[in-house]
C-alpha positions in Angstrom: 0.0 0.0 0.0 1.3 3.7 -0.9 2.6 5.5 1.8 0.5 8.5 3.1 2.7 12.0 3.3 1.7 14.8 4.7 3.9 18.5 4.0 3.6 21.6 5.6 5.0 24.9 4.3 3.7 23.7 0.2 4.5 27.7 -0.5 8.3 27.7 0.2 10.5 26.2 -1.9 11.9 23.3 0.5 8.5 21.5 0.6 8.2 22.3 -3.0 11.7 20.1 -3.6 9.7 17.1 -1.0 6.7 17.4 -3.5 8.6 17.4 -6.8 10.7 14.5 -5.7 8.2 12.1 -3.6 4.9 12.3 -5.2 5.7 8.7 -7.2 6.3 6.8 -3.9 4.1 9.1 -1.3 0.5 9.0 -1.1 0.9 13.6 -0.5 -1.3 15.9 1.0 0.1 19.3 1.3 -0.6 22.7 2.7 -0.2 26.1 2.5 -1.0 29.3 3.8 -4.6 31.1 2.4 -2.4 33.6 1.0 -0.4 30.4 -1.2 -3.1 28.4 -2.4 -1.4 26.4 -4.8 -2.9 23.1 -7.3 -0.2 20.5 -8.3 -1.1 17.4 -10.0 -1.4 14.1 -8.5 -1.1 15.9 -5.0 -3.8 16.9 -2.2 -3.2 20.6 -1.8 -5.3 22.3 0.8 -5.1 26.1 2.0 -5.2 26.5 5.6 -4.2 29.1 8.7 -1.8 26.3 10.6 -2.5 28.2 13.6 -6.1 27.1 13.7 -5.6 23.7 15.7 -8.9 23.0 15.7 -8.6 22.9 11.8 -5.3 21.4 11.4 -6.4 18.3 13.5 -9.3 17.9 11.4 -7.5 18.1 8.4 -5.0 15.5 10.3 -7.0 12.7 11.0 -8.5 13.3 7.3 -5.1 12.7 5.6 -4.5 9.8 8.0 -0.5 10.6 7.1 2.1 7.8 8.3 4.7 10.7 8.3 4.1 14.4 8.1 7.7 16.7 6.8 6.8 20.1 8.4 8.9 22.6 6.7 6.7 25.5 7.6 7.7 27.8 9.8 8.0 31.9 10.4 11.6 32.1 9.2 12.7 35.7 8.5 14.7 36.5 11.6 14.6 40.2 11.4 10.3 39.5 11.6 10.8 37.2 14.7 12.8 39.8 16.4 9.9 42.2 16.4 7.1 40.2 16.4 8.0 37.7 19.1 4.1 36.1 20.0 3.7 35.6 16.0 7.0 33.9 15.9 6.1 31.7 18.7 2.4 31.2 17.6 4.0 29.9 14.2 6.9 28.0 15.2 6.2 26.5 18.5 2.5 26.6 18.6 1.9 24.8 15.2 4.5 22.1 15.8 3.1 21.2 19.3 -0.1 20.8 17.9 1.4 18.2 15.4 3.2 16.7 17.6 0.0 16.0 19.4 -1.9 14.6 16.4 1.2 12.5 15.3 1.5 11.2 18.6 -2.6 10.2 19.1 -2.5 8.7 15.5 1.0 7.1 15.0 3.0 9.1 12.4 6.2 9.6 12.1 7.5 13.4 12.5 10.5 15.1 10.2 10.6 18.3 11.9 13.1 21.3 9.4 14.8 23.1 12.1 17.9 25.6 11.3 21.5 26.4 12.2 20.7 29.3 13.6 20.4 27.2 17.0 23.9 27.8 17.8 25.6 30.8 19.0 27.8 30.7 16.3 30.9 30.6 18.9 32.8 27.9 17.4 31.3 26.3 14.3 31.5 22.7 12.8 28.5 21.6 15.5 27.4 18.2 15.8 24.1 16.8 17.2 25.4 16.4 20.4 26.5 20.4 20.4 24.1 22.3 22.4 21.9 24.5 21.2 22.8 28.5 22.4 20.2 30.9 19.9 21.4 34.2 19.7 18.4 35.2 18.2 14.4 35.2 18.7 13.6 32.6 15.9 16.2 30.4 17.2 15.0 30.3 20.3 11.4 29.5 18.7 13.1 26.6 16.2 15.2 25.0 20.0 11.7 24.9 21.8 9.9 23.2 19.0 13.1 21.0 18.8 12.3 19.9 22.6 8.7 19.1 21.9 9.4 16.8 18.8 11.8 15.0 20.6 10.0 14.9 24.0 6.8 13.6 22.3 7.8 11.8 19.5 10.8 9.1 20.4 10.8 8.0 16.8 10.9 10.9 15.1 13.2 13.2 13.7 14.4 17.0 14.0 16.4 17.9 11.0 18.6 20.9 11.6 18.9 22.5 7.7 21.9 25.0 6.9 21.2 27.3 4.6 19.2 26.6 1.6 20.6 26.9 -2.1 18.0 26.6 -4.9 15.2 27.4 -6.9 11.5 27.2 -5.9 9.5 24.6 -8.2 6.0 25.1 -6.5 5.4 28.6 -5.1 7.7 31.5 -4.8 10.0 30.4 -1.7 12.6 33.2 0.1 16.1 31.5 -2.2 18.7 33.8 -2.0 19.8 32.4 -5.5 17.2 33.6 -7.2 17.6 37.2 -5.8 21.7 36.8 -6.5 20.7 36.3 -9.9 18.0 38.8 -11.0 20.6 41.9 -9.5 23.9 40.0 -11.3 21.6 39.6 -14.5 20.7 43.3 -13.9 24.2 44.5 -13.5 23.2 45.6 -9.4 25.2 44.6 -6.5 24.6 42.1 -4.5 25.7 42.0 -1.0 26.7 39.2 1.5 27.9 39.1 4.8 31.8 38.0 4.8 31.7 37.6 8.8 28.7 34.7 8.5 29.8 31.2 7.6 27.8 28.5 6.4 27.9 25.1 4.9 25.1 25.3 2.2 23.1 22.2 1.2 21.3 22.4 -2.6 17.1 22.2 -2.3 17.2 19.0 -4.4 19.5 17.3 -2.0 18.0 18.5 1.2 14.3 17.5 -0.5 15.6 13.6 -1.0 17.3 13.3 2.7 13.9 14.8 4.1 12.1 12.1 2.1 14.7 9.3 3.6 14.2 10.1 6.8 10.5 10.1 6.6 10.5 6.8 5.1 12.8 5.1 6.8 12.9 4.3 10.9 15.4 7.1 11.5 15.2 9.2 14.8 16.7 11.9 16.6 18.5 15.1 15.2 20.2 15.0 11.9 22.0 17.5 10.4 21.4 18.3 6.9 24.6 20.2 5.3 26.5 20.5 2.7 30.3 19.4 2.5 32.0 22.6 1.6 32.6 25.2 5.0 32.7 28.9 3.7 31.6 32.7 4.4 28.4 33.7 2.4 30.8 35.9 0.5 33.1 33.3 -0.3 29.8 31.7 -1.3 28.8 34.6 -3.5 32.0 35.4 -5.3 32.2 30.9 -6.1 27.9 31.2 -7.1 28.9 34.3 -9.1 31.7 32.9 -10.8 30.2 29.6 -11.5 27.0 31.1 -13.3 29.6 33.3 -15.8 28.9 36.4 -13.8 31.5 38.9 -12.9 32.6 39.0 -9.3 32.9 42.4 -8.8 29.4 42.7 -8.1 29.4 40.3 -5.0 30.2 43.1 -2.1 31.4 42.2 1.2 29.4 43.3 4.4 29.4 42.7 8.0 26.2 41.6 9.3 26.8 42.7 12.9 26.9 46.6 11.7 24.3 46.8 9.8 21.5 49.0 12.2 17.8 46.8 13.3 19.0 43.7 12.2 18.8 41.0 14.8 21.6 38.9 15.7 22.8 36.5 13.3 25.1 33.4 14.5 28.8 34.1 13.4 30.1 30.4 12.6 26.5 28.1 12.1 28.2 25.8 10.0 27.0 21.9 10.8 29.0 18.9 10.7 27.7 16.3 8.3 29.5 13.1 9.4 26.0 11.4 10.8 23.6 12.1 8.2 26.8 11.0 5.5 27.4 7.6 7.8 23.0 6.8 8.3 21.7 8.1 4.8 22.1 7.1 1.6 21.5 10.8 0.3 25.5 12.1 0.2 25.6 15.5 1.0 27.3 17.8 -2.0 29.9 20.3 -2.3 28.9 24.0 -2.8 29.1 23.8 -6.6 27.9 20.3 -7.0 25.2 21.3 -5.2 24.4 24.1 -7.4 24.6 22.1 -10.7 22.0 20.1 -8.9 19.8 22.5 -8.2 19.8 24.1 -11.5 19.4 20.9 -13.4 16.4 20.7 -11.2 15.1 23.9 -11.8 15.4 23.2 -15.8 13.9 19.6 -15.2 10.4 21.4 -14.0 10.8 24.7 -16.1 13.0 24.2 -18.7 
């Protein structure tokens, strides 16, 4: 029997990647926000306010998933800074009221937390590293961390580094596709040399989601890519890479830039368990963007 899916977040452009790339071997219900709706073949995609419980738990016990991938979340730091209830409404709120529906029907949770858990202070962090947010939305993704893996002993909480790619369903924030359209426009494009990452592609990151739904994984994986550098390393190599000139990638440093909340200095992850457990191998920066723009001509050309 086909295996029942269900995806939160069907607007941004990591569920899209989940969708695109499980819809053959998943049974998929999906959701977005009222302001998303969104119709994609061969998939169940309903339009609802994730903050209405009484809703979601309805729509739950409907889909009858065996695993649910919830990938939505109120992600855009500087938002979470100043609106702190909203930020917990979305990202705590919502995935304890999942955890409660997973937990009373039997699925299996994949929960997409962040790097921004860590304080930034030394880098390289494993799963056993613990968490120290220096920001708002951090703080939001740690406590919804504690309630997946409280709840939910076989589930999983999958700590994603920053996201390279190109949405397939929906619009998505990808900083790729802003990078371009200024390069392409002959604009500069600015990135923060004192922030380093270690970037996974959205094709990539959508298959390990997908094989860690499906298979009896648990605990806290983190999802990375192999190649540890400073997003203007990263925008000079992306640049470069595409045949645009570098002088148009412009270094900034993130901590003096005026009502912008704190951003972790070193968030890169350490790959080693998800590379030694999953069959998905993690990519190198520009591996991983081949991948992602293959993808991207795969779906629309």
């Amino acid at each position: 029997m086909t295996r029942r899916l269900l995806v939160t977040g069907l607007g941004g452009f990591v569920a899209g990647s989940v969708i695109a790339q499980g819809r053959e071997a998943w049974s998929i219900d999906a959701i977005s926000s009222p302001n998303h709706s969104l119709s994609i073949e061969g998939v169940r995609c309903h339009s609802l306010d994730l903050r209405d419980s009484d809703r979601l738990e309805e729509l739950f016990k409907a889909c009858s998933p065996n695993a649910v991938i919830h990938a939505a979340a109120k992600a855009d730091i500087d938002f979470c800074e100043k609106n702190p209830a909203e930020a917990d409404e979305m990202n705590v709120g919502v995935t304890q009221t999942l955890a409660e529906c997973c937990d009373r029907l039997g699925a299996k949770m994949v929960f997409c937390s962040t790097d921004t858990v860590f304080d930034g202070a030394k880098g390289h962090y494993t799963e056993e590293d613990h968490p120290r947010p220096v920001n708002l939305y951090g703080e939001t993704k740690v406590r919804a961390e504690e309630i997946v893996l409280g709840k939910l002993k076989d589930s999983v909480v999958a700590r994603l580094a920053l996201v390279m790619g190109f949405p397939v369903h929906g619009s998505g924030n990808s900083f790729l596709v802003k990078t371009i359209a200024s390069l392409k426009e002959g604009k500069e494009v600015k990135f923060p040399e004192n922030e380093i990452r270690t970037p996974i592609d959205v094709v990539t990151l959508g298959q390990a989601l997908l094989e860690l739904a499906g298979h009896p994984h648990a605990g806290i994986f983190h999802l990375a890519g192999n190649t540890r550098l400073n997003r203007y390393e990263m925008g000079r190599e992306i640049a470069r890479h595409l045949g645009f000139t570098t002088d148009l990638i412009i270094s900034t440093d993130s901590n003096a830039m005026p009502g912008r909340a704190p951003r972790p200095n070193d968030a890169s992850l350490d790959n080693s368990k998800a590379w030694i457990r999953l069959e998905t191998k993690m990519k190198d920066l520009i591996e991983g963007l081949d991948h992602a723009v293959q993808f991207k001509e795969q779906y629309h050309g």
